[in-house]
py3Dmol code that shows the C-alpha trace and the ligand (Angstrom):
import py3Dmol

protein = """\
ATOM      1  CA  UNK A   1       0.000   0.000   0.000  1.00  0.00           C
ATOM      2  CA  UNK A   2       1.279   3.418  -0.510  1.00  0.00           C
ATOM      3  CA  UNK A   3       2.083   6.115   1.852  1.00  0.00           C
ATOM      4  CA  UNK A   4      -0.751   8.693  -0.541  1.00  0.00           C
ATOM      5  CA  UNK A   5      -3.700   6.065  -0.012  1.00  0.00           C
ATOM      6  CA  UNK A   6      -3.043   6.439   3.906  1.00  0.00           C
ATOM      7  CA  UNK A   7      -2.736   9.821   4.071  1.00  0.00           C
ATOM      8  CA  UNK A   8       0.223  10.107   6.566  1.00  0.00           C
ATOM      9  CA  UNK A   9       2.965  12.756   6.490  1.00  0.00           C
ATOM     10  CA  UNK A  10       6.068  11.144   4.487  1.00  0.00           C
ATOM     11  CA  UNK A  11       9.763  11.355   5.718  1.00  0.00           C
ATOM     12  CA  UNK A  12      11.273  14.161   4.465  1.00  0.00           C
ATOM     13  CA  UNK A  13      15.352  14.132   5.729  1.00  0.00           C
ATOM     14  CA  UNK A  14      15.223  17.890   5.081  1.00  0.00           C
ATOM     15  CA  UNK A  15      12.290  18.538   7.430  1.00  0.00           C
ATOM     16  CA  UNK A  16      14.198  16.426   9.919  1.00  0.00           C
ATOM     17  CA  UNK A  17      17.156  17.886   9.329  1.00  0.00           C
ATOM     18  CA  UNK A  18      16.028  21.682  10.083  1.00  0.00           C
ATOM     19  CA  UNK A  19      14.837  20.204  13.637  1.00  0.00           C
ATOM     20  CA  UNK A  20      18.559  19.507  14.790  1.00  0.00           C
ATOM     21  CA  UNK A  21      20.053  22.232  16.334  1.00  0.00           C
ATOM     22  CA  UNK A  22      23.573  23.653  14.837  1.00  0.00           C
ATOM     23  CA  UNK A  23      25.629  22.351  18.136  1.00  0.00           C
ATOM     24  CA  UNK A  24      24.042  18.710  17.756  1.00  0.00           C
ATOM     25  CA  UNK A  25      24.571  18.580  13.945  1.00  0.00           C
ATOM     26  CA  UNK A  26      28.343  17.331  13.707  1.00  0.00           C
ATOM     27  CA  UNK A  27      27.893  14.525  15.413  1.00  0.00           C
ATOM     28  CA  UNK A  28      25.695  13.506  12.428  1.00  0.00           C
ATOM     29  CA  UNK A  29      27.544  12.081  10.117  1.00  0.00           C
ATOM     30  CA  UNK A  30      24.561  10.792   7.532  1.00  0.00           C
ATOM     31  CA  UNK A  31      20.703  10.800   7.478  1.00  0.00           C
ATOM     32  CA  UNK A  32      19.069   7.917   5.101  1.00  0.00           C
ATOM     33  CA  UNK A  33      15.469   7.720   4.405  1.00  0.00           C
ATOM     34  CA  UNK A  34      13.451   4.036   3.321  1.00  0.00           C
ATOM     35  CA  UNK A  35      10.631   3.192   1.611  1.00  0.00           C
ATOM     36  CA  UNK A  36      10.847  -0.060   3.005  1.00  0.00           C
ATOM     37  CA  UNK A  37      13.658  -2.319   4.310  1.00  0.00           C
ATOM     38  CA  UNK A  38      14.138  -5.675   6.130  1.00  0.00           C
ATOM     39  CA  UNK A  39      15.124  -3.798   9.462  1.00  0.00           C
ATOM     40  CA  UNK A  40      17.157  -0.459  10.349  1.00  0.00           C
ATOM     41  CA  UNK A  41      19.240  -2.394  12.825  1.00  0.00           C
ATOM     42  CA  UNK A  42      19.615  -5.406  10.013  1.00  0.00           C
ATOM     43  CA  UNK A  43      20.835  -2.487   7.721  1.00  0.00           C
ATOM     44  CA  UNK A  44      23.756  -1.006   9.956  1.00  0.00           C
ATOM     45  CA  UNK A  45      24.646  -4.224  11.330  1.00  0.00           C
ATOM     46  CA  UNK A  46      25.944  -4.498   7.551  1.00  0.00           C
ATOM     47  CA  UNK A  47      26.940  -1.370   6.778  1.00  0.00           C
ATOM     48  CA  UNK A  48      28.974  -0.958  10.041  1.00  0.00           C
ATOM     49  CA  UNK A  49      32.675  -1.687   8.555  1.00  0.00           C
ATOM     50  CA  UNK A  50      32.208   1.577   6.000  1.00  0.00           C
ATOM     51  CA  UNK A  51      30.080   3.858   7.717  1.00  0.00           C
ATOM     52  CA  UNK A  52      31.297   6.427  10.511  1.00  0.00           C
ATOM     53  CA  UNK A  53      29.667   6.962  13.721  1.00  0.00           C
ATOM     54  CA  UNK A  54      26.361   8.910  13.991  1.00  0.00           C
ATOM     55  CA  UNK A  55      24.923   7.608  10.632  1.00  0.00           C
ATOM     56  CA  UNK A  56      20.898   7.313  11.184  1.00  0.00           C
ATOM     57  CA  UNK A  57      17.969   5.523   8.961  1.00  0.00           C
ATOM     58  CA  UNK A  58      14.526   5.921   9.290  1.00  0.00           C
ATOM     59  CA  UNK A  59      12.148   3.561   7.041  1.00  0.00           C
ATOM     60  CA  UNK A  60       8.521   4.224   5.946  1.00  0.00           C
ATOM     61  CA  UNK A  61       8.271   0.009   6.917  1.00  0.00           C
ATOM     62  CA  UNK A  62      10.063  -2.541   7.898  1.00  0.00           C
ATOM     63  CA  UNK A  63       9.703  -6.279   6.237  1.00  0.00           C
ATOM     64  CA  UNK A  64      12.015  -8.100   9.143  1.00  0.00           C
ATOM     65  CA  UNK A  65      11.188  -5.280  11.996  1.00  0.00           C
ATOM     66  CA  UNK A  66      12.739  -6.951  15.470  1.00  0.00           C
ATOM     67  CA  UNK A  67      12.172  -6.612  18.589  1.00  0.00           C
ATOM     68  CA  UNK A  68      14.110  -7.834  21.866  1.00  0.00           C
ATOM     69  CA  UNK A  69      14.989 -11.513  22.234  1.00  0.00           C
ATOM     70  CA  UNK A  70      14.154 -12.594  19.069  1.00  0.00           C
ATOM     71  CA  UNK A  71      11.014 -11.387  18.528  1.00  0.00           C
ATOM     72  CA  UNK A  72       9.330  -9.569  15.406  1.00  0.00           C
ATOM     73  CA  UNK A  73       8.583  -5.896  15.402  1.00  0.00           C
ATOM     74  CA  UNK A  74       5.025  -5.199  13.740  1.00  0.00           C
ATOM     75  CA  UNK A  75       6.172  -2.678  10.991  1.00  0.00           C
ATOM     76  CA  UNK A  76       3.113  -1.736   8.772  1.00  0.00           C
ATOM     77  CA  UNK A  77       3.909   1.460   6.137  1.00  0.00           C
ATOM     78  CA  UNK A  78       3.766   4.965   7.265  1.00  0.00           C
ATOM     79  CA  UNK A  79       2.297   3.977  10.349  1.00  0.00           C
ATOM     80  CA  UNK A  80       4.827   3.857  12.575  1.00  0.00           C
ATOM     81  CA  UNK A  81       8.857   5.256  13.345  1.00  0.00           C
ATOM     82  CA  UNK A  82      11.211   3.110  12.425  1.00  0.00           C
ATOM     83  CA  UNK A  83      14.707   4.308  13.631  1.00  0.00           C
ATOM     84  CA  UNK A  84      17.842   3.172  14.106  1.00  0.00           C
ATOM     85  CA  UNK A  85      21.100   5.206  14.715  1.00  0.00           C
ATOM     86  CA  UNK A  86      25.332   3.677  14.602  1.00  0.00           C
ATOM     87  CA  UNK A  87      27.331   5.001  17.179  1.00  0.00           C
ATOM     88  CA  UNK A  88      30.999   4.196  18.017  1.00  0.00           C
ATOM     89  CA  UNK A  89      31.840   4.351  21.782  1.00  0.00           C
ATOM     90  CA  UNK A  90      35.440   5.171  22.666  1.00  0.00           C
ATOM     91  CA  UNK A  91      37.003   1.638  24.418  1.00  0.00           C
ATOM     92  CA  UNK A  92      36.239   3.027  27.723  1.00  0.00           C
ATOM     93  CA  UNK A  93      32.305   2.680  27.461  1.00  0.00           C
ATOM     94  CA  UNK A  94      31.669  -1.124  27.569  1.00  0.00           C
ATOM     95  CA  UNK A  95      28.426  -0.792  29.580  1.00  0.00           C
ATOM     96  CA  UNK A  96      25.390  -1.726  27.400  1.00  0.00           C
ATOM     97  CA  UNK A  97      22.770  -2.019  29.806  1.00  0.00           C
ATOM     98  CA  UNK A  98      23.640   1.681  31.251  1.00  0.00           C
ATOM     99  CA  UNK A  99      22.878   2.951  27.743  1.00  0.00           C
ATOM    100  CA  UNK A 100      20.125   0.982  27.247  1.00  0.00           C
ATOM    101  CA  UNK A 101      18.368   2.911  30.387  1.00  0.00           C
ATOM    102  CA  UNK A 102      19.823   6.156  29.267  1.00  0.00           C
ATOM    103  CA  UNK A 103      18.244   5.714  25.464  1.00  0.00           C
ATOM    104  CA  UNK A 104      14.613   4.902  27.528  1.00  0.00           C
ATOM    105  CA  UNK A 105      14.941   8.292  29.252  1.00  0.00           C
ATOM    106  CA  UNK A 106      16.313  10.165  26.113  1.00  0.00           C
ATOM    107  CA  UNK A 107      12.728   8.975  24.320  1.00  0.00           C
ATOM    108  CA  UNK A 108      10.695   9.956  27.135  1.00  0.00           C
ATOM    109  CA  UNK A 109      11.723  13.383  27.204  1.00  0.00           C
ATOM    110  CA  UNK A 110      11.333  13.158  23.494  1.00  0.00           C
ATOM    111  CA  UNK A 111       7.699  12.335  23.843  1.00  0.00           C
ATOM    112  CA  UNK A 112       7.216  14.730  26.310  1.00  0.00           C
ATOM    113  CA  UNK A 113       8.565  17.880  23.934  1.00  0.00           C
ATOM    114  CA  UNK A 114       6.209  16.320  21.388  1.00  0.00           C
ATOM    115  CA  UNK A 115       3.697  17.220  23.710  1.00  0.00           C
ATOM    116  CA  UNK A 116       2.339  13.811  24.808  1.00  0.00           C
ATOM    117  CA  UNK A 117       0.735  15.145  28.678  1.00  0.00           C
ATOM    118  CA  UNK A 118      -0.015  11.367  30.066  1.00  0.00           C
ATOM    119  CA  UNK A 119       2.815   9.877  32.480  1.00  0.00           C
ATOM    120  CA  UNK A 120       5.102   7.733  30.849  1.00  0.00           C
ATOM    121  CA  UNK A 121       6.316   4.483  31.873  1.00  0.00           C
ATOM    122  CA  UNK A 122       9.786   2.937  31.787  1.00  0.00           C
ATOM    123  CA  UNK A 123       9.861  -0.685  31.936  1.00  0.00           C
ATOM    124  CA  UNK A 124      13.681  -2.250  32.165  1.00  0.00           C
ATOM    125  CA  UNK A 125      15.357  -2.418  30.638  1.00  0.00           C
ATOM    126  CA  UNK A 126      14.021   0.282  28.571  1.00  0.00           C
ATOM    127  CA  UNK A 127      10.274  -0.538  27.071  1.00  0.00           C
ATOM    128  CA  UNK A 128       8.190   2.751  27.007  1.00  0.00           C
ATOM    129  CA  UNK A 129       4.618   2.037  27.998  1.00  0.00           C
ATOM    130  CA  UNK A 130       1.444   4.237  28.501  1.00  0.00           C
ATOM    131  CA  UNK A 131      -0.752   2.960  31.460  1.00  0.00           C
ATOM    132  CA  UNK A 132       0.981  -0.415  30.842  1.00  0.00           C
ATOM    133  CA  UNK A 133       0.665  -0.483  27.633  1.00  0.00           C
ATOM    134  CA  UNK A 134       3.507  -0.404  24.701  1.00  0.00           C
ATOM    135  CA  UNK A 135       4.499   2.939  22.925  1.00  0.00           C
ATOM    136  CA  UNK A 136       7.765   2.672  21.901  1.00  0.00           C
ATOM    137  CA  UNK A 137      10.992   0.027  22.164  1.00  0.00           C
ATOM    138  CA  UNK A 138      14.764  -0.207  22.031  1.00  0.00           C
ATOM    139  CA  UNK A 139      16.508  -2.666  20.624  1.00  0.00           C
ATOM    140  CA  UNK A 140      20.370  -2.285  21.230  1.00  0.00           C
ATOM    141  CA  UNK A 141      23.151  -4.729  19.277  1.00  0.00           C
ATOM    142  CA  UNK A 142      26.620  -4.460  19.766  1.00  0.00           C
ATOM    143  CA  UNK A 143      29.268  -5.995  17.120  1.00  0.00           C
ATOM    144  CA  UNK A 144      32.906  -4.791  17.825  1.00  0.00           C
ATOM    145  CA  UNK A 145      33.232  -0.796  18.474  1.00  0.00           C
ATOM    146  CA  UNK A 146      29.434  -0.216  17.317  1.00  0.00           C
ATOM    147  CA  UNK A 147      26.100  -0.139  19.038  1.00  0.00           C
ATOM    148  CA  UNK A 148      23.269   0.043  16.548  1.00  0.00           C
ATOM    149  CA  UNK A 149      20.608   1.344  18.806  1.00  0.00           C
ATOM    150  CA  UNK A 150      17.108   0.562  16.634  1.00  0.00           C
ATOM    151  CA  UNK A 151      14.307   2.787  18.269  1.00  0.00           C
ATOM    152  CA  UNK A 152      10.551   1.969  16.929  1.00  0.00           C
ATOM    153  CA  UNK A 153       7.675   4.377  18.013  1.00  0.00           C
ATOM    154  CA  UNK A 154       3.748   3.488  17.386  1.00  0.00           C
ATOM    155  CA  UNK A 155       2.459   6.503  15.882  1.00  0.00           C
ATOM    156  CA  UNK A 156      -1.319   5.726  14.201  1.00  0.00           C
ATOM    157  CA  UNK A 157      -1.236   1.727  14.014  1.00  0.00           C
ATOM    158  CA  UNK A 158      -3.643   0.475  11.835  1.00  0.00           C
ATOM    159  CA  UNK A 159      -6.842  -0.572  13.769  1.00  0.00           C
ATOM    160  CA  UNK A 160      -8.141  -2.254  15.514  1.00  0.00           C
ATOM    161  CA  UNK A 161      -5.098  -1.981  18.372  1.00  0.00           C
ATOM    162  CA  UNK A 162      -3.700  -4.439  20.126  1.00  0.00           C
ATOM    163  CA  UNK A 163      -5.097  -3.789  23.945  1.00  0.00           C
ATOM    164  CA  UNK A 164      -1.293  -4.474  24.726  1.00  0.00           C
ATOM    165  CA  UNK A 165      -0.038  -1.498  22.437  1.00  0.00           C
ATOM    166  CA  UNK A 166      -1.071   2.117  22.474  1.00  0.00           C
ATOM    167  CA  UNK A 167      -0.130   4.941  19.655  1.00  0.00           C
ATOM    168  CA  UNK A 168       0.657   8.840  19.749  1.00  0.00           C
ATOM    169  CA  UNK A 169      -2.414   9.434  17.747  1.00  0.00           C
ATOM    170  CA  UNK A 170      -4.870   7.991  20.332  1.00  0.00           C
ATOM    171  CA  UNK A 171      -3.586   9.982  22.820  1.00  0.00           C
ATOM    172  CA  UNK A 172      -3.243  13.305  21.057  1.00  0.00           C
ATOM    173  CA  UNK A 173      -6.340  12.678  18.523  1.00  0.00           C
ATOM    174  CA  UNK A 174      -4.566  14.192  16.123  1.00  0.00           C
ATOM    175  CA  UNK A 175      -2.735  13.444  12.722  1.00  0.00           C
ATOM    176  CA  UNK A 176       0.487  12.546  13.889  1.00  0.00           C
ATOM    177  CA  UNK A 177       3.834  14.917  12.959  1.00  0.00           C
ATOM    178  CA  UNK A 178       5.694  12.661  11.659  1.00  0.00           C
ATOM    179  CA  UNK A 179       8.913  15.003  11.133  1.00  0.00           C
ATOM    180  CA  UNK A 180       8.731  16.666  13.329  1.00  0.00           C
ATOM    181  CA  UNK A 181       8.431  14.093  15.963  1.00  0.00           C
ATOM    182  CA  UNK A 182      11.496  12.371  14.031  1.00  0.00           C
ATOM    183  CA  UNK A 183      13.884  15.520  14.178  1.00  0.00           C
ATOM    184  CA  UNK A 184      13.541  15.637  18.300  1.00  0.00           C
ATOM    185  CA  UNK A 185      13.845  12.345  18.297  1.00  0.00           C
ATOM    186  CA  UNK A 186      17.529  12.449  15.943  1.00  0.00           C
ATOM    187  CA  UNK A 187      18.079  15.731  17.867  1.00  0.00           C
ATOM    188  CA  UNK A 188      17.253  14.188  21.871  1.00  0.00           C
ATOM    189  CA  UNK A 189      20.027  11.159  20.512  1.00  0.00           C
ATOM    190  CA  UNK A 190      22.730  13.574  19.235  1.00  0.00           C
ATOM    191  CA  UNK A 191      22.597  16.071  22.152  1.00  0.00           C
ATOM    192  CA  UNK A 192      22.398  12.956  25.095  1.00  0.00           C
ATOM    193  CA  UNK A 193      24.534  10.445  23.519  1.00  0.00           C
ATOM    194  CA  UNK A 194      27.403  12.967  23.659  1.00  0.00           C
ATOM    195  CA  UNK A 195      27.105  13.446  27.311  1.00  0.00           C
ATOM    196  CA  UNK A 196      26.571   9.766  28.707  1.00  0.00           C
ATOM    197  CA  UNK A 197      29.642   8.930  26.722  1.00  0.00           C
ATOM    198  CA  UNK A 198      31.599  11.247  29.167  1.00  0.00           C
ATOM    199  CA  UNK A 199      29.623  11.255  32.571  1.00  0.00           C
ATOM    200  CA  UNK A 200      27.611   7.406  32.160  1.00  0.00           C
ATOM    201  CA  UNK A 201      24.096   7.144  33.582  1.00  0.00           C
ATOM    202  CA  UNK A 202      23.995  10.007  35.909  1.00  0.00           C
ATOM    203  CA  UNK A 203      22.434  12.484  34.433  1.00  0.00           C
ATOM    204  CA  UNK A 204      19.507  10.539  33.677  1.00  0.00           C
ATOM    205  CA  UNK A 205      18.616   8.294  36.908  1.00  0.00           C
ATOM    206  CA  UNK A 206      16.540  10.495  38.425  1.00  0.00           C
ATOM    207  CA  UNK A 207      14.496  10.952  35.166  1.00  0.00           C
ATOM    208  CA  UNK A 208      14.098   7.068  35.063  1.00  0.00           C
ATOM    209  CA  UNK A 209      13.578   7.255  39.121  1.00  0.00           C
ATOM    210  CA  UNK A 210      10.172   9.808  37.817  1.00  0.00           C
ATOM    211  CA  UNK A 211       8.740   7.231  35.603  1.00  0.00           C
ATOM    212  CA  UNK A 212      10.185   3.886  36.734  1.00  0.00           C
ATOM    213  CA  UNK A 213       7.265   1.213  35.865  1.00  0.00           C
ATOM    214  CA  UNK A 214       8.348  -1.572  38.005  1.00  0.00           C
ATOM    215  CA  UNK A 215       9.516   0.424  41.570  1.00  0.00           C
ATOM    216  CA  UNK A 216       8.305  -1.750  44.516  1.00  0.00           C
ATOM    217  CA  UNK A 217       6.535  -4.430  42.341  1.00  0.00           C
ATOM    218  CA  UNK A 218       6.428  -7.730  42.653  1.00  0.00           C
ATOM    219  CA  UNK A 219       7.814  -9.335  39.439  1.00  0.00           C
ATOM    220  CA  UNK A 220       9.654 -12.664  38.353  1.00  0.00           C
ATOM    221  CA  UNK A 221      12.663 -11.845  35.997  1.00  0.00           C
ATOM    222  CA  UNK A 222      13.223 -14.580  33.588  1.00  0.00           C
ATOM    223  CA  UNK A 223      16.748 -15.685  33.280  1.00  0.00           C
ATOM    224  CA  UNK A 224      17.562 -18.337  30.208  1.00  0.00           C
ATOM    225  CA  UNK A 225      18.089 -20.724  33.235  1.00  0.00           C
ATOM    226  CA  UNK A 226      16.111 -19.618  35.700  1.00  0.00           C
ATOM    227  CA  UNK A 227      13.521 -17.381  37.313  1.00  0.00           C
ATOM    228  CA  UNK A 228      13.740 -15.796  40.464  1.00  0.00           C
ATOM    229  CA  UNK A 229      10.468 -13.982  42.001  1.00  0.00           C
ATOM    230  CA  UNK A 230      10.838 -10.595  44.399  1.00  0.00           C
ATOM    231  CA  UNK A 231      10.188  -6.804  45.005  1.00  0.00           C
ATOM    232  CA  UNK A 232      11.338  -4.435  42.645  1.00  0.00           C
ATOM    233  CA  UNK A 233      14.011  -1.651  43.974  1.00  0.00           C
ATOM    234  CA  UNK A 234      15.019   0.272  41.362  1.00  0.00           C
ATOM    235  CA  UNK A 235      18.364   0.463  39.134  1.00  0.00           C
ATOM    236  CA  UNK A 236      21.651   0.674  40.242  1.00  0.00           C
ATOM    237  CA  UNK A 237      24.031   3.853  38.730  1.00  0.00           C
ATOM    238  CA  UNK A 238      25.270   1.871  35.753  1.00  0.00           C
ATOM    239  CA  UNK A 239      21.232   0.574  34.704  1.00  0.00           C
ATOM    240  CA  UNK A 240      21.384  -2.806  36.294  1.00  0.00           C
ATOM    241  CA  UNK A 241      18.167  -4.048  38.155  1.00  0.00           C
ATOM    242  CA  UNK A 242      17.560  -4.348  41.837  1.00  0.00           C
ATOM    243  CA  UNK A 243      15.441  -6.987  43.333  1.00  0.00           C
ATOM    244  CA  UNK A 244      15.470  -8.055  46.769  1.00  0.00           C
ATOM    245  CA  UNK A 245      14.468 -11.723  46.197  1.00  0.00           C
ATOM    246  CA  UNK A 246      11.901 -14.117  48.434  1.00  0.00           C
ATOM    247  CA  UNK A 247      15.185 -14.689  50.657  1.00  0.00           C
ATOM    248  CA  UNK A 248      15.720 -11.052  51.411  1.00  0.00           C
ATOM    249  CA  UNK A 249      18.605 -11.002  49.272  1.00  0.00           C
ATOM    250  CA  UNK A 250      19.534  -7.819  47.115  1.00  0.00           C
ATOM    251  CA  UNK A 251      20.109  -9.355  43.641  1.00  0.00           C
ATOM    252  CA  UNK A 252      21.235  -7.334  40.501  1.00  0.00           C
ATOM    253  CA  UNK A 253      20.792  -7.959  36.515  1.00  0.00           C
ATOM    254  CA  UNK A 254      21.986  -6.164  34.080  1.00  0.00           C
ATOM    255  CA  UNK A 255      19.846  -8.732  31.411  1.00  0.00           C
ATOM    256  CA  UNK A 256      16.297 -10.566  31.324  1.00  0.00           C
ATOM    257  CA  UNK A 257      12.898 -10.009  30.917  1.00  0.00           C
ATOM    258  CA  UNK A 258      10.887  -9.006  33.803  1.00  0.00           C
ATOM    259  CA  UNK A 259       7.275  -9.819  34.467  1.00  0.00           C
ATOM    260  CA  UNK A 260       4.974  -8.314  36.933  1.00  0.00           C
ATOM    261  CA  UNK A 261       3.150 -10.553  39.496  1.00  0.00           C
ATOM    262  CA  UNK A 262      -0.945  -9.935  40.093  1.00  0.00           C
TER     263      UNK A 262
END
"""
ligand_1 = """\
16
LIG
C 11.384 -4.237 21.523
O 11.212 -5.461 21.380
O 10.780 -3.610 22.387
C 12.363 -3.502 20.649
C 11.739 -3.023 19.370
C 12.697 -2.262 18.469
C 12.091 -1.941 17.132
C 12.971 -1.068 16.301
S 12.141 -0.452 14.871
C 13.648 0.146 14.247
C 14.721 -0.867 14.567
N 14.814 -1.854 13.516
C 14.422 -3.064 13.938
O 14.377 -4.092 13.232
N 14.074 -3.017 15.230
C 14.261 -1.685 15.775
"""
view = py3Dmol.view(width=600, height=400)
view.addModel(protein, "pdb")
view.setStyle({"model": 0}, {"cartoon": {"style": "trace"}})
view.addModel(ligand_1, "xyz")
view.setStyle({"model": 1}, {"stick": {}})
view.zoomTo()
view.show()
């Protein structure tokens, strides 16, 4: 189907462009726009060997969209975003899991300077969710010196929704500005990535503190061995989760899936 017979704003990489503001801008090194494509992520995994860091794709759709631990990414046309951005980390920054959080928080405020007014949620490791239900997820893979950090963002799915997924356009009841919401998001990434690379996760914990999901639940996270049940306590400073398990034991993660217990 084509983007005219569902009468979305297109991509247009200079509308995005003119959203990024001049101190942000040389840390971009190129902006691609798809039609459609098997995955962002898929595409800079390949790429990574001759491209430079801070080269960004968005796609109209994705054919192979993924999500976390091996699962698909829906990925209709023109219905969605469909991001992904290569960065190279100096040697020093090794600590995935810290960036993961720090990418969750960078969206949020994204979101927020879009204008969406309900609280967001962050779910670790970094699964944006509106009154439990998904908006937006990050999907992080490292090979060598680059992270490809994919970023997909429900905008106007097609209906009827998913009761487990919710989109901007619900919320706002509006048309959805596509662009515009694209050139914060490229803008959030170029001005925060910058600044965990030198001081880490601190300047965003207390953001993720504000709209931590699973604070003081009781959840089971689900190792690929195991699953251990307890209360939720938060993140440590580098992104890992706290749980103090049945035991009374303080236990950290820095991977797994986390469910919450009725
Ligand atoms: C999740 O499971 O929550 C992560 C979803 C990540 C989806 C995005 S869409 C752009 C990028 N390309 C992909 O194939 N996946 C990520």
């Amino acid at each position: 189907m084509s983007l005219k017979n569902l009468s979305v704003e297109p991509l247009d990489a200079n509308k995005i462009t003119a959203i990024i503001a001049t101190q942000n801008q040389v840390y971009l090194s190129n902006l691609e726009i798809f039609s459609t494509i098997d995955s962002t992520n898929q595409y800079l995994l390949e790429k990574k060997s001759n491209c430079p860091s801070g080269w960004a794709c968005f796609a109209e759709q994705q054919t192979q969209g993924r999500g976390r631990r091996g699962r698909s990414w829906f990925s209709p046309p023109g219905a969605n975003i469909y991001f992904s951005l290569l960065w190279r980390f100096a040697k020093t920054v090794h600590d995935v899991s810290g960036l993961s959080v720090a990418i969750g928080v960078i969206v949020t405020q994204v979101l927020q300077k879009y204008g969406i007014e309900e609280h967001i949620q962050l779910k670790w490791p970094n699964d944006i969710l509106i009154k439990g239900r998904k908006l937006a997820g990050i999907l992080l893979e490292k090979r060598g010196d680059a992270i490809v950090m994919g970023i997909g963002i429900n905008l106007s799915l097609p209906k009827p929704i998913e009761p487990a997924r919710i989109d901007i356009a619900e919320m706002t009841q509006q048309p959805v500005a596509r662009n515009y919401l694209a050139g914060l998001l490229l803008n959030e990434l170029l001005a925060n990535i910058p600044l965990y690379q030198t001081e880490g996760l601190t300047p965003f914990i207390s953001v993720w503190q504000q709209h931590d999901y699973l604070a003081g639940k009781k959840v089971t996270v689900h190792l690929p061995d195991k699953i251990i049940n307890g209360t939720m306590c938060g993140i440590t400073a580098t992104g890992e989760l706290l749980l103090q398990d049945e035991e009374n034991v303080e236990q950290r993660f820095s991977y797994g899936e986390v469910s919450v217990r009725c």
